[in-house]
C-alpha positions as a printed Julia matrix, in Angstrom:
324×3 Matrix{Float64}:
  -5.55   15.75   -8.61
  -3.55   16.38   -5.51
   0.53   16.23   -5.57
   2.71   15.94   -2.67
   6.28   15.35   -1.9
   7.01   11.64   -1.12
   8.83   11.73    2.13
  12.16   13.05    1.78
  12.72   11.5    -1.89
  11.85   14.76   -3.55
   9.47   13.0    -5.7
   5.9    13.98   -6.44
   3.35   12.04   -6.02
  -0.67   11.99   -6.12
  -1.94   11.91   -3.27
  -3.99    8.81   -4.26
  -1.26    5.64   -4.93
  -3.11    2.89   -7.62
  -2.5    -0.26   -5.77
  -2.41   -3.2    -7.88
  -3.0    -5.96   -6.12
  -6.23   -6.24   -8.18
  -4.73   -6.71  -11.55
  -3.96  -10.08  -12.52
  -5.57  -13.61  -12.75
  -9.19  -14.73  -11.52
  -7.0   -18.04  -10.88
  -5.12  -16.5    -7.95
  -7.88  -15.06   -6.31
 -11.48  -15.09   -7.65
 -12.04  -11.12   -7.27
  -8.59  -10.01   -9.41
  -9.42   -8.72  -12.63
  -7.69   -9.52  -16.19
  -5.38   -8.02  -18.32
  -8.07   -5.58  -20.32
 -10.28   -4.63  -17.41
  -7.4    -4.23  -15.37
  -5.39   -2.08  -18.3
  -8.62    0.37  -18.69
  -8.92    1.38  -14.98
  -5.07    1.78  -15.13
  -6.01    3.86  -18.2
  -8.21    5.82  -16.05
  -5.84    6.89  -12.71
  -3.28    8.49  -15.64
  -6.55   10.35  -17.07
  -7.25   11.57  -13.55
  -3.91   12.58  -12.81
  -2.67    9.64  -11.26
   1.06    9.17  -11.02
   1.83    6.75   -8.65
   0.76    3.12   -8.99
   1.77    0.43   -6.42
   2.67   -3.65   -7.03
   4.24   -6.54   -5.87
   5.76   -9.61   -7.5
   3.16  -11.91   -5.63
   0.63  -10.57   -7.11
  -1.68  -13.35   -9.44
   2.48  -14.64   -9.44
   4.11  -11.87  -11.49
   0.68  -10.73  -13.98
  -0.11   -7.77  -11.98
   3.8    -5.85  -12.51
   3.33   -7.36  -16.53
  -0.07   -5.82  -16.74
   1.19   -2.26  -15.11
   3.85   -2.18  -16.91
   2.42   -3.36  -20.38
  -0.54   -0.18  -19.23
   2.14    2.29  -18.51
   3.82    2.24  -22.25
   4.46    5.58  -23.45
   3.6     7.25  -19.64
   6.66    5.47  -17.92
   8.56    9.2   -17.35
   5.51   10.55  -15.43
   4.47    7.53  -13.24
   5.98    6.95  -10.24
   6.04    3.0    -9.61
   6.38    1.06   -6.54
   6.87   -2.72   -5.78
   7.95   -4.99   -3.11
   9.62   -8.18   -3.25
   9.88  -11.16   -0.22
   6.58  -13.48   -0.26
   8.27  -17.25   -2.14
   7.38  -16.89   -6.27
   8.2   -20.9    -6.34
   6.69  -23.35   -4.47
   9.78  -25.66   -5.4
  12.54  -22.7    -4.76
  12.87  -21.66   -1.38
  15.17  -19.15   -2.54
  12.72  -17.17   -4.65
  11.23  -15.57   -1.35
  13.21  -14.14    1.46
  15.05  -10.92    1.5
  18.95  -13.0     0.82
  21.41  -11.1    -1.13
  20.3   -13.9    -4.02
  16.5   -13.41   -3.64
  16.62   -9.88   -4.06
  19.05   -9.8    -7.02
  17.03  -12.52   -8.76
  13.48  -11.22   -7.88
  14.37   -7.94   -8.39
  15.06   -8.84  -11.66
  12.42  -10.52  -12.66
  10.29   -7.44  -11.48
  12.1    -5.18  -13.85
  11.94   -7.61  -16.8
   7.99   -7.76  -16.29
   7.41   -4.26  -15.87
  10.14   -2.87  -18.5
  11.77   -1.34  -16.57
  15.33   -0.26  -16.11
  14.7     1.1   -13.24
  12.4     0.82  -10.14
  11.18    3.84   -8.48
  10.38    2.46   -5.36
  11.49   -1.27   -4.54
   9.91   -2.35   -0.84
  10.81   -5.38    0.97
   7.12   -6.97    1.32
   7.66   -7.84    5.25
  10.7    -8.49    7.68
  12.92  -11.33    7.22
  13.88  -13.04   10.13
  16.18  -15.47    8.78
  18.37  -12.61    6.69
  20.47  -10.08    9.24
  19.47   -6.79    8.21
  22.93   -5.62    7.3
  22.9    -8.35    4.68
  19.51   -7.11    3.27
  20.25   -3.35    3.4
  23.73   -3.69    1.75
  21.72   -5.81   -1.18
  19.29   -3.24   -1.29
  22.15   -0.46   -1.33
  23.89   -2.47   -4.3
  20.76   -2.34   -6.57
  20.51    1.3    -5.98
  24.02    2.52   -6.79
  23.25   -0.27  -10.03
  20.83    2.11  -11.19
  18.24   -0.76  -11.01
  16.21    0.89   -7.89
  15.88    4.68   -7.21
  14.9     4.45   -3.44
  14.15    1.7    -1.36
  11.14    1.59    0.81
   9.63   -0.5     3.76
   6.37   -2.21    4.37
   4.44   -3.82    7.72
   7.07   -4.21   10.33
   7.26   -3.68   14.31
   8.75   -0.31   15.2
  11.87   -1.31   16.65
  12.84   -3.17   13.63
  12.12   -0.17   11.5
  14.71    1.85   13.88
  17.16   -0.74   13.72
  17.21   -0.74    9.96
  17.12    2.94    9.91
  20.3     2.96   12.36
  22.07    0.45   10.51
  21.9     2.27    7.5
  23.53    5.61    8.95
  25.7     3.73   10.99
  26.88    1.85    7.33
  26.48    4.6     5.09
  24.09    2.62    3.51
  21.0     3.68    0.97
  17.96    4.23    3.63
  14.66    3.15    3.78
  12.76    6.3     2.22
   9.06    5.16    3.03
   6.84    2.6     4.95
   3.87    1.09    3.64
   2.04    0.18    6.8
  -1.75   -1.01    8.05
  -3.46    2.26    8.65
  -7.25    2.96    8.53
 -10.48    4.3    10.76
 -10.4     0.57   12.1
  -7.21   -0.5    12.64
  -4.96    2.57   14.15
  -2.12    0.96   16.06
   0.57    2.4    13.95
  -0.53    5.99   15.87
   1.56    4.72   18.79
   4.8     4.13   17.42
   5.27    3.47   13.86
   3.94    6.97   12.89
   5.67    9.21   15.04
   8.76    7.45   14.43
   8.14    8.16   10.53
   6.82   11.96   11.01
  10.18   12.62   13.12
  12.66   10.42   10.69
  10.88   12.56    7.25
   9.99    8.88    6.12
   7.1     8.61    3.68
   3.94    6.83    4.21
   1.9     5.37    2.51
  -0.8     3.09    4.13
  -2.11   -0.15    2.85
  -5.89   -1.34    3.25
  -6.97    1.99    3.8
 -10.87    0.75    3.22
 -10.07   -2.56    6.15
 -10.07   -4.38    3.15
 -14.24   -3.42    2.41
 -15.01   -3.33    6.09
 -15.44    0.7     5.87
 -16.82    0.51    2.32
 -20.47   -0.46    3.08
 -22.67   -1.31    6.32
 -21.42   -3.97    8.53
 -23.97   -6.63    7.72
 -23.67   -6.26    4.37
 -19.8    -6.95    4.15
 -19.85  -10.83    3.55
 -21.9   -10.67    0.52
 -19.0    -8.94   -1.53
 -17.06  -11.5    -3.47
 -13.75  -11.31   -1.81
 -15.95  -11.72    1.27
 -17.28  -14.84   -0.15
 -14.19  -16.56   -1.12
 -11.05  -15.45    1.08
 -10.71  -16.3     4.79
  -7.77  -14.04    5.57
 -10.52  -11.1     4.81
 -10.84  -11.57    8.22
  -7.6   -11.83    9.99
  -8.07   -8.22   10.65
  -9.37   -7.01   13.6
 -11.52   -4.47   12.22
 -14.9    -5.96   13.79
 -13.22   -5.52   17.47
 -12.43   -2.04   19.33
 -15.44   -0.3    18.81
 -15.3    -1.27   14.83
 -18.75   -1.36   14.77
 -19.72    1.58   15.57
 -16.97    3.45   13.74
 -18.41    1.64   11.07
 -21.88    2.95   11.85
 -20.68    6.23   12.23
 -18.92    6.27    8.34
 -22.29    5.53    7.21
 -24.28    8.22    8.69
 -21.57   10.87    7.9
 -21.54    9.52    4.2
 -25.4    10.09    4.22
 -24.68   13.09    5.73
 -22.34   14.7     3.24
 -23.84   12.77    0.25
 -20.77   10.6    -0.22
 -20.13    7.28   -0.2
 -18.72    5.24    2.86
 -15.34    4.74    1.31
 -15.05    8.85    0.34
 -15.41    9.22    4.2
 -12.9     6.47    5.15
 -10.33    7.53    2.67
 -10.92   11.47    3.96
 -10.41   10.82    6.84
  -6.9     9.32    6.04
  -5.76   12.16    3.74
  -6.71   14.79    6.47
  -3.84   12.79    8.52
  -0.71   15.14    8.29
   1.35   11.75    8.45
  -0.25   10.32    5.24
   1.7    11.1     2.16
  -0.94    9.03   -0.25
  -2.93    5.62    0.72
  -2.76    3.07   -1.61
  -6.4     2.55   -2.87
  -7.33   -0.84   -5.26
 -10.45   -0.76   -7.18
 -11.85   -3.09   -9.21
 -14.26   -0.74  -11.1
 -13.03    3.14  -12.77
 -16.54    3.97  -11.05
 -15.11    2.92   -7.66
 -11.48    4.75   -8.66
 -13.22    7.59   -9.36
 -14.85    7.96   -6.49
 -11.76    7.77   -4.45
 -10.59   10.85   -6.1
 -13.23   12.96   -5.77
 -12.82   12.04   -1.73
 -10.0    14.8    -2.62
 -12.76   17.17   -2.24
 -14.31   16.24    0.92
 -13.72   18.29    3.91
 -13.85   16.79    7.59
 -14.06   19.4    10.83
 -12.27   18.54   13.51
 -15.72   17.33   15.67
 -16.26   15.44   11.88
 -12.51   13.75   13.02
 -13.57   13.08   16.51
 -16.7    11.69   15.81
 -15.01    9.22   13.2
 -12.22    8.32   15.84
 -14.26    8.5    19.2
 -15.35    5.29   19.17
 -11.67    3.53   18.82
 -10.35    1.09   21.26
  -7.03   -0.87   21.16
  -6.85   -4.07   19.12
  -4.05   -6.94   18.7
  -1.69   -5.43   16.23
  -2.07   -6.9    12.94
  -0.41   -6.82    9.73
   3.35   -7.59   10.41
   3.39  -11.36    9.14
């Protein structure tokens, strides 16, 4: 395994983040595995030298922090863990979502409760709240860190003049400040090159991309992509651009460097990311230790530069997606 320091936090990381979102109940979405499946490939990322494992309270409702943190028993000094907080837990409690002073406090510790822990390495709002001024959010945030309940704070999908403002209103408060984003970044959808990015690289922010396989889109050949089970059963699979701006062919071209090297589509994808000096460690979900292990031997693959161009050639702009 690979190590790097996580933004300016000091922290090291793998360069591969465990997301979560996988772990769970079948009765939140058909393709999330349960408790013991999901505890062995959890089992598996610490064998490989996995530290850093990635969650949210929305996930299957709460089961995927229980099941991470239930796996992580006995390992919780060496693993770095993440999790985000907005999306409404309670249909009947509108103040269960949102980034309030009250949802946080009460979310947040509900989080810690179901992942045992004292404290949070890495708490993330989940998106921007447009209804909460982001003073009243930050200084929340702040609050939980100086509690000892949060070590850094982190941000996720957001446009980048919000991330500036926050980032401004921080220093301008002497506030805690957002340490890392957790953006949509792949081969497929690169929109965050234009703004988001730079603004990171030049602010020592971390990143740390989400959906860095377009959600299975760069994990097999196009026309096979609806025959997966998530492709079966979810329509916001494809809310995603990833078919428009030359997609196609990028996706084409993944599959003939994969024969190429002897690698799998999704070794090339996720190369391609960790050869971007920007990316600090994408956040890959598996539901299979054959699949998880296959992401880290992508650790091992090396792309050229013409290998970099002729993955990115065929790019064209696309809505931006992601921040919703």
């Amino acid at each position: 395994m690979e190590y790097t320091t996580l933004g300016s936090t000091g922290m090291e990381v793998s360069r591969i983040c465990l997301g979560c979102m996988s772990f769970g109940s079948s009765d939140w979405r058909e393709w999330v595995l349960e408790d013991e499946e999901s505890k062995q490939i959890i089992d598996r990322a610490l064998d490989l030298g996995i530290n850093f494992f990635d969650t949210a309270n929305m996930y299957s409702r709460g089961e995927s922090e229980r099941i991470l943190g239930e796996a992580l028993a006995g390992h919780r000094e060496e693993a770095v863990v993440a999790t985000k907080g907005y999306f409404r837990m309670r249909d009947d409690d509108p103040n269960s979502g949102g980034l309030s002073r009250k949802a946080i406090e009460q979310e947040l510790a509900a989080s810690r409760e179901r992942l045992g822990m004292e404290t949070i390495d890495l708490y993330q709002p989940h998106r921007w709240d447009y209804d909460t001024p982001i003073e009243t959010t930050l200084r929340a945030l702040d609050d939980a860190v100086r509690r000892g309940h949060v070590r850094y704070i982190g941000a996720s999908s957001m446009w980048a003049h919000q991330f500036a403002d926050a980032l401004h209103t921080s220093d301008a408060l002497g506030l805690e400040r957002f340490a890392t984003m957790q953006n949509h970044y792949n081969l497929v959808y690169r929109e965050e090159e234009r703004e988001t990015l730079p603004l990171c690289a030049n602010e020592g922010i971390g990143v740390v991309p989400w959906s860095p396989m377009a959600r299975g889109y760069l994990t097999r050949p196009h026309e096979e992509i609806d025959a997966t089970t998530r492709g079966e059963t979810e329509e916001y699979m494809y809310e995603h651009p990833y078919r428009e701006g030359g997609g196609r062919e990028i996706n084409e071209r993944v599959a003939d460097l994969a024969d190429d090297r002897g690698a799998t589509m999704a070794q090339i994808a996720l190369s391609w990311l960790l050869h971007k000096d920007w990316v600090d460690a994408p956040i890959v979900g598996t539901t299979s230790v054959e699949h998880l292990e296959q992401a880290v031997e992508a650790l091992e693959i090396e792309l050229s530069e013409s290998d970099m161009e002729y993955l990115e050639e065929p790019y064209e702009p696309v809505p931006v997606s992601g921040h919703e």
